[in-house]
C-alpha positions as CSV (number, residue, x, y, z in Angstrom):
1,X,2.6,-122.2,-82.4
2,X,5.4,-120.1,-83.2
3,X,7.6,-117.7,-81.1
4,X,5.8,-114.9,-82.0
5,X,3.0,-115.7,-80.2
6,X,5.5,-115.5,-76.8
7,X,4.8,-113.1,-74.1
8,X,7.6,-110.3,-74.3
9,X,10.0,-109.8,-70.9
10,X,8.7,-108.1,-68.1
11,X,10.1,-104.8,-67.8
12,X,12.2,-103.3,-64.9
13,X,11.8,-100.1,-63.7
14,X,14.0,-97.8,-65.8
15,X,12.5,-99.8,-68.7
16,X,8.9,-98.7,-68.0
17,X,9.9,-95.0,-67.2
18,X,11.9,-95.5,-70.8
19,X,9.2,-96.4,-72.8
20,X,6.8,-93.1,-71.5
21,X,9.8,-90.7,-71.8
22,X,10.3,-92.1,-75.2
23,X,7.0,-91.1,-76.5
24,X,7.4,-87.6,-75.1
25,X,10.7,-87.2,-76.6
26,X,9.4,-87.9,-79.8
27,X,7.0,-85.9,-80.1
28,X,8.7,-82.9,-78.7
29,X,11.9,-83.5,-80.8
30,X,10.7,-84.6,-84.2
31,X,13.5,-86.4,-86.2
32,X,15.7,-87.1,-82.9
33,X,18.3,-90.0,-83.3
34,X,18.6,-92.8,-81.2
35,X,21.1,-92.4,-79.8
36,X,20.2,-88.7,-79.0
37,X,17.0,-89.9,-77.6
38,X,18.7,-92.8,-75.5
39,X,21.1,-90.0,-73.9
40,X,18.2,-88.0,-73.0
41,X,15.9,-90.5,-71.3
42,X,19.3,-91.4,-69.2
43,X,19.7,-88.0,-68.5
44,X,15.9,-87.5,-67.3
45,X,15.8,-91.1,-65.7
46,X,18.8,-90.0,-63.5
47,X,17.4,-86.4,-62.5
48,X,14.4,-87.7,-60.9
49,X,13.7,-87.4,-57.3
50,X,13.7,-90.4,-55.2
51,X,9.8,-90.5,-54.8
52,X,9.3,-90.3,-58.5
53,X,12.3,-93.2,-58.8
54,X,9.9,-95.3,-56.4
55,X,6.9,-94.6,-58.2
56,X,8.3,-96.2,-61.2
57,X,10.1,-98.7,-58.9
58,X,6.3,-99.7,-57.4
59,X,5.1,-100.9,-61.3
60,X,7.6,-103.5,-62.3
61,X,6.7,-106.0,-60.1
62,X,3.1,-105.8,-61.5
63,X,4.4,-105.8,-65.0
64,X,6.3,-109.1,-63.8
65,X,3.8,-110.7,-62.5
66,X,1.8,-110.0,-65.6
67,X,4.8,-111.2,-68.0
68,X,4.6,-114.7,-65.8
69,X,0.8,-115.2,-66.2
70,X,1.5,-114.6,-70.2
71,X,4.5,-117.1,-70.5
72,X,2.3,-119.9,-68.1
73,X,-0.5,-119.3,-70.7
74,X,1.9,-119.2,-73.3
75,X,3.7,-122.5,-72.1
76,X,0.2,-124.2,-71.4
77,X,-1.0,-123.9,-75.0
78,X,1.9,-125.1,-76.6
79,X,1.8,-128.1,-74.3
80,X,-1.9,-128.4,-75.2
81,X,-0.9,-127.9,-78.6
82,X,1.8,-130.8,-78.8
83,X,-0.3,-133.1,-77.0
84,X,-3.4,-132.7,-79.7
85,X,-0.4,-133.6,-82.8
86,X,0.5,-136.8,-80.9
């Protein structure tokens, strides 16, 4: 089984709240740059009021929990896998 079958990392909050903001900000700003759309989800990411900060705070602990079910079942099939090639 190769690597890419490997859960991706869990994401912490500013991560999550990245990946929405990124979507908007495409859209909105067709043909932004990188590093143009980095700056701007900082920007947004750091204006947010602290109940909106804890929303996003409250759903990375779900997306972690989620990320370690994936790398056990992840980890368990390779194992599984090995043991049937012996």
């Amino acid at each position: 089984m190769g690597m890419k079958n490997k859960s991706k990392n869990s994401h912490n909050s500013f991560l999550l709240f990245s990946k929405e903001a990124r979507k908007t900000l495409v859209q909105e700003r067709e043909g932004i740059n990188n590093s143009t759309l980095n700056a701007l989800i900082s920007v947004k990411w750091k204006k947010l009021n602290e109940e909106e900060r804890n929303s996003w705070n409250g759903k990375a602990p779900a997306t972690m929990e989620e990320y370690k079910k994936k790398l056990e079942e992840y980890k368990n099939k390779c194992s599984e896998e090995n043991e049937e090639q012996e």
